[in-house]
C-alpha positions as CSV (number, residue, x, y, z in Angstrom):
1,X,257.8,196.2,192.7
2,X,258.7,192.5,192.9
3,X,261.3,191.0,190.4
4,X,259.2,190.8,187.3
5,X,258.6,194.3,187.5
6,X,254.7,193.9,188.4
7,X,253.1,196.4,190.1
8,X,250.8,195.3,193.0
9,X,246.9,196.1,193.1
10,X,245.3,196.3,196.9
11,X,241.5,195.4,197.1
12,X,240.1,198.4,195.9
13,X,241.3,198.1,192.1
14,X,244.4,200.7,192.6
15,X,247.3,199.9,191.9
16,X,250.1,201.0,194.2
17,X,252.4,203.2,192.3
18,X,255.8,204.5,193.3
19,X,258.9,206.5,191.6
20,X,261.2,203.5,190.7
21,X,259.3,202.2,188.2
22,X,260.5,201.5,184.5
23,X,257.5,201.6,182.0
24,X,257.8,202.9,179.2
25,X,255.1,205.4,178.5
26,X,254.9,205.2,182.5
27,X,254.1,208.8,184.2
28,X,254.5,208.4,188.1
29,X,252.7,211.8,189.2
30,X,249.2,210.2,187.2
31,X,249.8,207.0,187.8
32,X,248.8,206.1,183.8
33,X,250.2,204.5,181.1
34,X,250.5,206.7,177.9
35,X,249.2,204.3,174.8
36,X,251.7,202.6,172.7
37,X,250.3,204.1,169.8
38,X,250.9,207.5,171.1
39,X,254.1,206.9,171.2
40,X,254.9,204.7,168.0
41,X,251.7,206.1,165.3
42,X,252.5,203.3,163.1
43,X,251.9,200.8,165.3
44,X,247.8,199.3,165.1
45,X,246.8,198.2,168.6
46,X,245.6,194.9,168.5
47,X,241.7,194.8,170.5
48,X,242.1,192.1,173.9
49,X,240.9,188.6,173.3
50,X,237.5,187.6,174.1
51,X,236.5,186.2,177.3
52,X,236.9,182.4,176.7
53,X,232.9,181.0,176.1
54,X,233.6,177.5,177.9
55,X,233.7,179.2,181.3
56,X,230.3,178.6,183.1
57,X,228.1,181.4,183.9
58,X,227.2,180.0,187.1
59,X,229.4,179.8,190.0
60,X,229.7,176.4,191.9
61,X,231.7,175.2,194.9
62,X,235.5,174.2,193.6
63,X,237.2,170.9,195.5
64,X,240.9,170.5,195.6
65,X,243.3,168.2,197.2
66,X,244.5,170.7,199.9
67,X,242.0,173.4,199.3
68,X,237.9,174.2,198.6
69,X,236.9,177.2,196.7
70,X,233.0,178.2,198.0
71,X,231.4,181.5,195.5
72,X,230.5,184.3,196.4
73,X,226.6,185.2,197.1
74,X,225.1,184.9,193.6
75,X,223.1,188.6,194.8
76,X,226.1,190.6,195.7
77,X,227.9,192.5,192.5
78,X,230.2,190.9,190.6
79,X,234.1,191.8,191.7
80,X,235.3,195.2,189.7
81,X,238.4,195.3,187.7
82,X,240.9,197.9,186.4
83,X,241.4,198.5,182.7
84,X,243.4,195.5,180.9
85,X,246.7,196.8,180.4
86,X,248.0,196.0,176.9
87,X,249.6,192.3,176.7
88,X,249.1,191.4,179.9
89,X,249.3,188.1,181.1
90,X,250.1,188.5,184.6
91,X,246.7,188.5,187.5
92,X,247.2,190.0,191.2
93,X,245.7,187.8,193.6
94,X,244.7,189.8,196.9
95,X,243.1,188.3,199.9
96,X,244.9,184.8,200.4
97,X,244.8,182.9,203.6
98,X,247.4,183.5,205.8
99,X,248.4,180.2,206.1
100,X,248.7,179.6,201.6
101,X,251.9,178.4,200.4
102,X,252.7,178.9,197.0
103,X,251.7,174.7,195.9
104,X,248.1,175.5,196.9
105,X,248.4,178.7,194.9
106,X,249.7,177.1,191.8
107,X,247.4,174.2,192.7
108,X,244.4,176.7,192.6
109,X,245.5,178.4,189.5
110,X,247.2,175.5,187.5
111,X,243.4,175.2,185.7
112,X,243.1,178.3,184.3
113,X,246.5,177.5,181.7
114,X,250.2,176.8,182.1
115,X,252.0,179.5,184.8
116,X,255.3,180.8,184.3
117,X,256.0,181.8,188.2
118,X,254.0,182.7,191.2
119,X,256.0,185.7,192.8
120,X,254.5,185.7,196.3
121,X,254.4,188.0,199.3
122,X,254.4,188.4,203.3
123,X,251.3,189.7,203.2
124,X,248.0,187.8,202.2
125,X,248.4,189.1,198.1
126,X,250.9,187.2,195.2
127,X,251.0,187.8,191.0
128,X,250.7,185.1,189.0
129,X,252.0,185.1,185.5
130,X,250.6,183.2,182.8
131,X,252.4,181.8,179.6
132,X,249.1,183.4,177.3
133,X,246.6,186.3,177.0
134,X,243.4,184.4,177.6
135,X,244.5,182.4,180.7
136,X,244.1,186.0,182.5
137,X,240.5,185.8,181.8
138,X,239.9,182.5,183.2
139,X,242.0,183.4,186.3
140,X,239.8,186.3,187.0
141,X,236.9,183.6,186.8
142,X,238.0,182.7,190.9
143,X,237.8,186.7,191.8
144,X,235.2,186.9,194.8
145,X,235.8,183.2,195.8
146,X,236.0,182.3,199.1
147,X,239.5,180.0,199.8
148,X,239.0,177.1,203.1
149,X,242.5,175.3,203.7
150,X,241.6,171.8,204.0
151,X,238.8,171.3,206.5
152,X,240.2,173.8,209.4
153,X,237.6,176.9,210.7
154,X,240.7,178.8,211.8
155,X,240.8,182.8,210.5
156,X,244.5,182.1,209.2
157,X,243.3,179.5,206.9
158,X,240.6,180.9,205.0
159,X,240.5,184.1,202.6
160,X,238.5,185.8,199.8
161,X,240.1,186.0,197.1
162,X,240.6,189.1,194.7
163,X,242.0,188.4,191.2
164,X,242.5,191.3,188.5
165,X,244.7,192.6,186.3
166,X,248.8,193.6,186.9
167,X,251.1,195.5,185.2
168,X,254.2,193.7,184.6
169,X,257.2,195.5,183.0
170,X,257.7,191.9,180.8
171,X,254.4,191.5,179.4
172,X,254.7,195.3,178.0
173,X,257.8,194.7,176.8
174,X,256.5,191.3,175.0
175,X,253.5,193.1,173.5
176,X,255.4,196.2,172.4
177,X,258.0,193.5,170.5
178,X,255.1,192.2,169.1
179,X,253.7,195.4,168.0
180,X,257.0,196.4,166.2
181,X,257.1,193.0,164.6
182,X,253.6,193.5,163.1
183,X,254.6,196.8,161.8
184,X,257.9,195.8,160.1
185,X,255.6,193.4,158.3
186,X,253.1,195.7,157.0
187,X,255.5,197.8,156.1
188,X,257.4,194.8,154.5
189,X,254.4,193.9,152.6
190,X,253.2,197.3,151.5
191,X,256.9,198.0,149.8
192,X,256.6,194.6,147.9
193,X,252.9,195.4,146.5
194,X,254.4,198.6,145.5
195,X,257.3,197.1,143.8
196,X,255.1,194.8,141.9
197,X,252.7,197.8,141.1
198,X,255.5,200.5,140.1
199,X,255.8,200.4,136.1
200,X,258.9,199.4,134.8
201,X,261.3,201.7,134.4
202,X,262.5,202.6,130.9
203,X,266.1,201.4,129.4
204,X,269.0,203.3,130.2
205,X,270.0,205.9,127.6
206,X,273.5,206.3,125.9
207,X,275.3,209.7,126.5
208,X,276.0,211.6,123.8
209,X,278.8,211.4,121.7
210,X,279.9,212.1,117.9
211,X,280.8,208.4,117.6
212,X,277.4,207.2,119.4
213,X,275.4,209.8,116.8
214,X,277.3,207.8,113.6
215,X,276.0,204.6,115.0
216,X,272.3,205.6,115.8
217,X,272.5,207.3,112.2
218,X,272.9,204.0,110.7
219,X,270.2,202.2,113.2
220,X,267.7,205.0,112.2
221,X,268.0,203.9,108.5
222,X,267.1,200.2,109.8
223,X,263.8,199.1,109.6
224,X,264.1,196.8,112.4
225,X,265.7,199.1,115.0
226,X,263.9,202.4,114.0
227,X,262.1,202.2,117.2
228,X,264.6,201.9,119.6
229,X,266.8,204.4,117.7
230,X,264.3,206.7,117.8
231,X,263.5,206.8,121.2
232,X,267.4,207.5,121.8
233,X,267.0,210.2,119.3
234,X,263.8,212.0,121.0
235,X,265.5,211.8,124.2
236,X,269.2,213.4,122.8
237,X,266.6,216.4,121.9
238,X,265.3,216.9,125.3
239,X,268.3,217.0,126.9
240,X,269.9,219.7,124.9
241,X,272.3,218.4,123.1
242,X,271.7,220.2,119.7
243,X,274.2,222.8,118.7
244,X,275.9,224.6,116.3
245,X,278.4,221.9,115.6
246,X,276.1,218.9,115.8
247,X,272.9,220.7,114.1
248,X,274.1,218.7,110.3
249,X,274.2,215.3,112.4
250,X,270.8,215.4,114.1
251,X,269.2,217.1,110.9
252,X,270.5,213.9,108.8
253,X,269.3,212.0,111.9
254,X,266.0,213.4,111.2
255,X,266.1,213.2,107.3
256,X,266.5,209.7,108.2
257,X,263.2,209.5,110.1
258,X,261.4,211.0,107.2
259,X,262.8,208.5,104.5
260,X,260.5,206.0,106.8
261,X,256.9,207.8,105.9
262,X,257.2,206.8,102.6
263,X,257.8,202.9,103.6
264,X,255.2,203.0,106.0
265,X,252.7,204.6,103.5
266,X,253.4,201.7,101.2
267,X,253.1,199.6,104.0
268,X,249.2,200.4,104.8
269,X,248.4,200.0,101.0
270,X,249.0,196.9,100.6
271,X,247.9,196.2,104.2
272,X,244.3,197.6,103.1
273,X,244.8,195.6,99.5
274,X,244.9,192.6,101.8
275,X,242.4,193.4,103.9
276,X,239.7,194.4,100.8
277,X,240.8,190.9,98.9
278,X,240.2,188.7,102.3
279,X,236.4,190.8,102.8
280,X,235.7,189.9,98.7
281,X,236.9,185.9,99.6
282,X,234.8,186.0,102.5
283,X,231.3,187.7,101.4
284,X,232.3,185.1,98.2
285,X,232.3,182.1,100.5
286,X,229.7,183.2,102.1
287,X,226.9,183.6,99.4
288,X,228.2,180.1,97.8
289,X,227.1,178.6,101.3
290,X,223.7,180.8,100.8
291,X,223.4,179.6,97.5
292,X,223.9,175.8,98.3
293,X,221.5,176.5,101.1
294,X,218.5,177.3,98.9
295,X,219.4,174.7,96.7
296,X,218.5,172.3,99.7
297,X,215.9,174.2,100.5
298,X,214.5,174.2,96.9
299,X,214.9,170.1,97.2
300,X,213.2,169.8,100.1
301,X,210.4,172.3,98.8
302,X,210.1,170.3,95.7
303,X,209.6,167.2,97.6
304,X,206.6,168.9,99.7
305,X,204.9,169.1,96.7
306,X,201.6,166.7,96.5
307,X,202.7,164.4,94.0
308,X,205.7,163.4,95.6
309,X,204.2,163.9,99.0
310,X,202.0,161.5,99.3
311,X,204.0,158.8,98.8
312,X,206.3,158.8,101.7
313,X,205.0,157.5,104.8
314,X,204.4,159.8,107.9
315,X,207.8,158.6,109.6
316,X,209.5,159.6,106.3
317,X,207.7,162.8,106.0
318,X,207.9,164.2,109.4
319,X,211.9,163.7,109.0
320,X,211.4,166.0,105.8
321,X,209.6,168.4,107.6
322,X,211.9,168.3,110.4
323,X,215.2,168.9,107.8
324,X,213.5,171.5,106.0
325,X,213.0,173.6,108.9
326,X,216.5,173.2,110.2
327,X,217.5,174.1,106.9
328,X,215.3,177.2,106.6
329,X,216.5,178.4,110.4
330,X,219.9,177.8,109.3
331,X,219.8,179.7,105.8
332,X,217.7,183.1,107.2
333,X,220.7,183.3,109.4
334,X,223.1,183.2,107.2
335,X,221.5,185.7,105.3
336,X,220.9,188.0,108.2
337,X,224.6,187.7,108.5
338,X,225.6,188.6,104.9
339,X,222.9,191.2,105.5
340,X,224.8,192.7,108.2
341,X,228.3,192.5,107.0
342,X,226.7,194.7,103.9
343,X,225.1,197.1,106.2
344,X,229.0,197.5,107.8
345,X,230.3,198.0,104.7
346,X,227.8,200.9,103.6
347,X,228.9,202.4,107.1
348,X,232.1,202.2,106.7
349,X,232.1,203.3,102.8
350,X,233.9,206.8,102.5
351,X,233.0,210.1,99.8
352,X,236.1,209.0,97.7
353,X,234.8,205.8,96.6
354,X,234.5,204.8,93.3
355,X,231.9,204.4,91.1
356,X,233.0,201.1,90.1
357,X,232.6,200.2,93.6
358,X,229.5,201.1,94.1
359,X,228.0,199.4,90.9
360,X,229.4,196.1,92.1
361,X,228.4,196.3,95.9
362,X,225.1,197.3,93.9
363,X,224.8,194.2,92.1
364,X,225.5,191.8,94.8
365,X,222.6,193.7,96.9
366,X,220.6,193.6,94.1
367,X,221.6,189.7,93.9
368,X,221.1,188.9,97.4
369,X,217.5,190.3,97.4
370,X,216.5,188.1,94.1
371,X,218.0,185.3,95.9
372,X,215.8,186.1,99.2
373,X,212.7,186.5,96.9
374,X,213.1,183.1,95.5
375,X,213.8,181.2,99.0
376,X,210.4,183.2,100.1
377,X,208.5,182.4,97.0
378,X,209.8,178.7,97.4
379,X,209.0,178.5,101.2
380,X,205.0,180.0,100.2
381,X,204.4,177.3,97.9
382,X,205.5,174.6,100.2
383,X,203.5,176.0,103.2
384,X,200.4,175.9,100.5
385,X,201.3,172.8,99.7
386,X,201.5,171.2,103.1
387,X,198.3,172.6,103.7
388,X,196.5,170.7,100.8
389,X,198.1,167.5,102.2
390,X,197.2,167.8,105.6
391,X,193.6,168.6,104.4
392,X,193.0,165.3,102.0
393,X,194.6,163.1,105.2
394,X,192.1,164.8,107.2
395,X,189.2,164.3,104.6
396,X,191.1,160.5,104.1
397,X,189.9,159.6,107.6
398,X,187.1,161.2,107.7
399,X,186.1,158.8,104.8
400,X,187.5,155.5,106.7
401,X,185.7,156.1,109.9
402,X,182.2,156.9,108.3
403,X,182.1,154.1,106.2
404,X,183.5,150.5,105.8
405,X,186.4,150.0,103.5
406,X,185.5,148.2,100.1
407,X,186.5,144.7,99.1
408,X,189.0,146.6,96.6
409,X,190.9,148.8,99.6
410,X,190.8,146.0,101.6
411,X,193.1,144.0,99.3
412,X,195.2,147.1,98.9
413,X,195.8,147.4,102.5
414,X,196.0,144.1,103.4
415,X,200.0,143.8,101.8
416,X,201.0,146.9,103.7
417,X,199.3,145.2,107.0
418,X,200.8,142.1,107.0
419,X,204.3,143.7,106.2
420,X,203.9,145.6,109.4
421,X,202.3,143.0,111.0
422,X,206.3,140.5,110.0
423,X,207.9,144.0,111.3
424,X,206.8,144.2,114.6
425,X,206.7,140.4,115.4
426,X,210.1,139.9,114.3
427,X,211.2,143.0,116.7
428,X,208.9,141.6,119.5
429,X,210.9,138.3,119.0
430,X,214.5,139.7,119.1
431,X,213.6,141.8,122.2
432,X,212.8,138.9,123.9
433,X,216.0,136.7,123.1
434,X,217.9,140.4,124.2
435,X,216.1,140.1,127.1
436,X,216.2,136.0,128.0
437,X,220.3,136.7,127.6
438,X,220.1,139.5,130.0
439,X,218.6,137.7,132.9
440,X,220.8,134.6,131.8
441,X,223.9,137.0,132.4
442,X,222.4,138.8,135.3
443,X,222.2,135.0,137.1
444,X,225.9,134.6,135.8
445,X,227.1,137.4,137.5
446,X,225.1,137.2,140.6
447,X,226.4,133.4,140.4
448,X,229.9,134.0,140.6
449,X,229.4,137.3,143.1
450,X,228.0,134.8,145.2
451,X,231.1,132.0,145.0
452,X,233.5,135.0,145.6
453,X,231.6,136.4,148.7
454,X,231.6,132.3,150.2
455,X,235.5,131.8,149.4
456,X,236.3,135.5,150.7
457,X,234.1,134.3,154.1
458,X,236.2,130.9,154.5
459,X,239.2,132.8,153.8
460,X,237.9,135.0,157.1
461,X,236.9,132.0,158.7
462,X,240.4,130.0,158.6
463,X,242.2,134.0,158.6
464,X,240.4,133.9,162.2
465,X,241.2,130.3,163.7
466,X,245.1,131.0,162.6
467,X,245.0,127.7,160.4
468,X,245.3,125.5,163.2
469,X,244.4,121.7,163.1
470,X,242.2,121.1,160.2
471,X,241.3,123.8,157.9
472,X,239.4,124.2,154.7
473,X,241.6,124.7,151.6
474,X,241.3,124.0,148.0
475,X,243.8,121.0,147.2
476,X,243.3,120.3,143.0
477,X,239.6,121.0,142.9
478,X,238.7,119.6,146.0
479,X,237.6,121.0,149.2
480,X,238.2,119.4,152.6
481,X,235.9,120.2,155.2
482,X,236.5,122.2,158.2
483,X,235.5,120.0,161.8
484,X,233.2,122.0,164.6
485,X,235.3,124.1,166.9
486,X,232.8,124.3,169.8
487,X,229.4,122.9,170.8
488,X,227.2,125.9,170.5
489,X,228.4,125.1,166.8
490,X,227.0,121.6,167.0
491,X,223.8,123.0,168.7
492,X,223.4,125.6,166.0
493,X,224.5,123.2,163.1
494,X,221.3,120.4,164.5
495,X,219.1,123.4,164.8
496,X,219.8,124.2,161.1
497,X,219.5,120.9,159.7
498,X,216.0,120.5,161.3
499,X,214.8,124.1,160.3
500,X,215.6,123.6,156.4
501,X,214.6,120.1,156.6
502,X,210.8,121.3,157.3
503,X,211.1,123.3,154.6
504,X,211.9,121.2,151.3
505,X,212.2,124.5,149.5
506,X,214.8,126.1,151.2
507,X,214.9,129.8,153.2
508,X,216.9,132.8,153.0
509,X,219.5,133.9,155.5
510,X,216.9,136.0,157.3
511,X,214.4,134.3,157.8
512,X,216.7,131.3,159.4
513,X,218.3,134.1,161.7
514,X,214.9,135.8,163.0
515,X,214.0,132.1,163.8
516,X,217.2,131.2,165.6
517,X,217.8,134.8,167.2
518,X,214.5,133.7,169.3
519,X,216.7,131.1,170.9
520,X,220.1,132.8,171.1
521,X,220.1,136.3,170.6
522,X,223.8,136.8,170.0
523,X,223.9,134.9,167.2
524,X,224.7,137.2,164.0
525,X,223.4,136.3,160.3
526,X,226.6,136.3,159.2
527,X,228.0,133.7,161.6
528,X,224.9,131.4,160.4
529,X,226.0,132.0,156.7
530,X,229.8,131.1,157.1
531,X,229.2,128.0,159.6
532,X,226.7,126.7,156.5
533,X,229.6,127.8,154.1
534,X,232.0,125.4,155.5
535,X,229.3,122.8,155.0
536,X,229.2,122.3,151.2
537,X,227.7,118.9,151.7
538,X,225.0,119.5,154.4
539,X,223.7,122.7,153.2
540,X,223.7,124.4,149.5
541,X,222.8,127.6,148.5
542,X,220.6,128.4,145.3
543,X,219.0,130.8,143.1
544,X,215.6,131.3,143.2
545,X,213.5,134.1,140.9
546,X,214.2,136.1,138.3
547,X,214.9,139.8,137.7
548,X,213.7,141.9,140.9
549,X,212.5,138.6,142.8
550,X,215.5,137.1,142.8
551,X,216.6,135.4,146.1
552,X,219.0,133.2,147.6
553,X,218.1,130.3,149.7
554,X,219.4,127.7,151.6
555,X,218.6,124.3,151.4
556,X,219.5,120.8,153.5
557,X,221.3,118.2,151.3
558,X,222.5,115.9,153.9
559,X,221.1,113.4,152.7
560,X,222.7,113.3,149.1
561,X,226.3,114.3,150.8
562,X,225.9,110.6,152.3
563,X,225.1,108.7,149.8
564,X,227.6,110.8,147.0
């Protein structure tokens, strides 16, 4: 056992146990470690971290400063291990070179995650602990490597390594601390969930005395504290405290409690009063609304009719038809729901009833089901009428496409026609101003986009020369131009010039780039558009199009910048 309590592992997995160690849970004549839960049952053991997926399933050949690292054959079994001892962060390294000093060990190791100490021994074996759990696991990535000290074929300077787990009397300690920390917090948050899921308790309750009885005699005569006086009251009785001398004080007590039937009684009468006289208001209210319904209904009936009919025009009648049938959806609903607030009321209707009340719930029945009648008898004739009226329009042009109109139609038509005819030009005419001031504020808009998006680019421009020497600002309206900072931009500016003077009508950004980019690759569109954008009066940029072919275009006005 070295100073951090670790217990050494030789090469064949065993550790090598003896009677002086301090484990808790440690037995020395098995050699095992009883389970932490064994010994603590409320403790949950928490499962060992996964094996880190970065680590690379095939072994190569590792190169260090001092050190190589050459695998194992990839034929042979892979290394065995003991069983992971809980919370261990602590490897045993076995077959080292006899010549490795604890740099190269770190050296080797530092990789794998950050080492607390390196506890080596005379013999070819050392422990390394590591600062976390999974740091282990890529330590015990090296196990079956073979170690070559520099370049040297001597035996003393090259090993193969063993790596597995250690038991280490901190790590346990760390992990059981842990464990115990976990299980003061589950037990932490297991008494608050109960707290907030435990009912409230009740209030306190008075003890009994002849002046405490006085007082609750008066609270129980009080309509406002009955309750809580009664619940003192009921809880005086269970515990007893009725006797011989304080039977006439709890029997007035209860006299007391009695004298409230009455008020309650009186209470619930005029509650149910209130209730019947709000029911009568609302099945009142309600068959007004049904009432006013079939009136509309009756007026939009009475305009089906064939007389009145056929003098609206389709537009106007296909509205009508449209409102009556809202009206009709809207009225059988409300009747289905008078219908079933009746149907609730026989339900609920007791043997004690009166007669009186039974005529009069009669009568409205009787009054609903006239009313129903009527809307049906209303809604037939319109139907029949609609029918007729569909079937002349049919037989109407039937008539106009089998035979020419006469002279006297003609002139009967021709009115309607031409009114039409004024209608639809005079809407054709104001659509097209609506749309002539669209695309005159669409080129507005794209107009001044445009001057914002030049000044923001020669803001850029002068942002990116740090205003130095002559520079293009806006002094009371006017602009002063900007003088070429190289001579590509003299080459590119000639180049430009001779382009848009070939073509009279002007180009668009890129087509002037795809020329140029044939002669200079790293020229940009963007540099092309700001150098012409400090030019105001060699080149110009315009609008050309309308609507979805609109483009912009440059155009060479050298020529005019002279003579202006």
């Amino acid at each position: 056992m070295n100073s951090l309590g670790m217990v050494p592992v030789g090469m064949s997995g065993h550790p090598l146990v003896s009677d002086s160690i301090c484990i808790p849970g440690f037995d020395p004549s098995l050699g095992i470690i009883t389970p932490i839960s064994a010994m603590m049952p409320g403790i949950s053991l928490a499962p060992p971290p996964p094996i880190p997926p970065e680590l690379p399933l095939v072994k190569e050949i590792i190169h260090y400063e001092s050190c190589t690292l050459f695998p194992q054959n990839p034929n042979l079994p892979p290394p065995s291990t003991r069983e992971r001892p809980p919370g261990c962060k602590t490897v045993f390294v076995g077959g080292l070179p006899e010549n490795a000093s604890e740099e190269i060990i770190r050296e080797v190791f530092d990789p794998c995650g950050d080492i607390i100490a390196v506890r080596k021994s005379k013999k070819n074996f050392c422990h390394i602990r590591f600062s976390e759990e999974f740091m282990v696991d890529k330590a015990l990535y090296l196990s079956g490597y073979r170690m070559r000290i520099g370049s040297s074929a001597d035996k003393k300077d090259s090993g193969r390594m063993h790596v597995d787990f250690a038991q280490a009397r901190d790590d346990l300690y760390e992990w059981e601390c842990r464990q115990r920390l976990l299980a003061r917090e589950n037990r932490h948050h297991r008494q608050v969930q109960e707290q907030q899921l435990r009912p409230p308790s009740p209030p306190p309750i008075m003890h009994y005395s002849e002046h405490e009885a006085g007082l609750l005699a008066e609270r129980m005569k009080d309509d406002g504290e009955f309750g809580a006086a009664s619940a003192v009251l009921l809880a005086w009785l269970d515990r007893g405290e009725v006797s011989r001398r304080t039977a006439n004080l709890f029997y007035s007590m209860i006299q007391a409690a009695n004298g409230h039937v009455r008020r309650l009684q009186s209470e619930r009468a005029r509650h149910e009063e209130e209730a019947e006289l709000a029911k009568e208001r609302f099945r009142n209210a309600m068959l007004a609304i049904l009432t006013q319904f079939e009136q509309i209904t009756a007026v939009f009936n009475a305009s089906a009719k064939q007389k009145a009919w056929d003098h609206f025009s389709k537009a106007q009648r296909r509205n009508i038809d449209m409102w009556r049938k809202q009206c009709e959806e809207l009225r059988n609903a409300h009747s289905e729901e008078i219908t079933g607030i009746r149907r609730e009321e026989e339900m609920d209707m007791s043997d004690d009833d009166s007669e009186e009340g039974i005529r009069k719930r009669t009568r409205t029945d009787d009054s609903v089901l006239a009313v129903q009648a009527c809307a049906l008898r209303e809604e037939n004739g319109s139907l029949r009428w609609q029918l007729e009226a569909c079937r002349s329009e049919v037989e109407l042009l039937k008539q106009e496409q089998g035979r020419v109109c006469r002279p006297e139609e003609n002139h009967i038509q021709e009115p309607s026609l031409r009114l039409l005819q004024q209608s639809l030009h005079s809407m054709q005419q104001q659509l097209q101003r609506l749309q002539e001031e669209l695309r005159r504020r669409e080129q507005e808009l794209e107009l001044a986009r445009e001057e914002s998006r030049s000044l923001k680019a020669e803001l850029l421009v002068l942002k990116e020369k740090g205003l130095n020497g002559y520079t293009a600002v806006l002094r009371g309206g006017k602009e002063l131009a900007v003088p070429l900072q190289s001579e590509k931009e003299a080459v590119l500016l000639g180049i430009i010039s001779t382009f848009l003077h070939v073509h009279p009508f002007g180009a668009n950004i890129e087509y002037l780039w795809s020329y140029i980019q044939r002669l200079d690759a790293q020229v940009s569109a963007g540099e092309l558009e700001r150098l012409m954008a400090r030019l105001p009066r060699v080149f110009r940029q315009e609008l050309s199009g309308v609507g979805a072919t609109l483009e912009k275009r440059w155009k060479f006005c050298g020529f005019q910048g002279l003579q202006s």
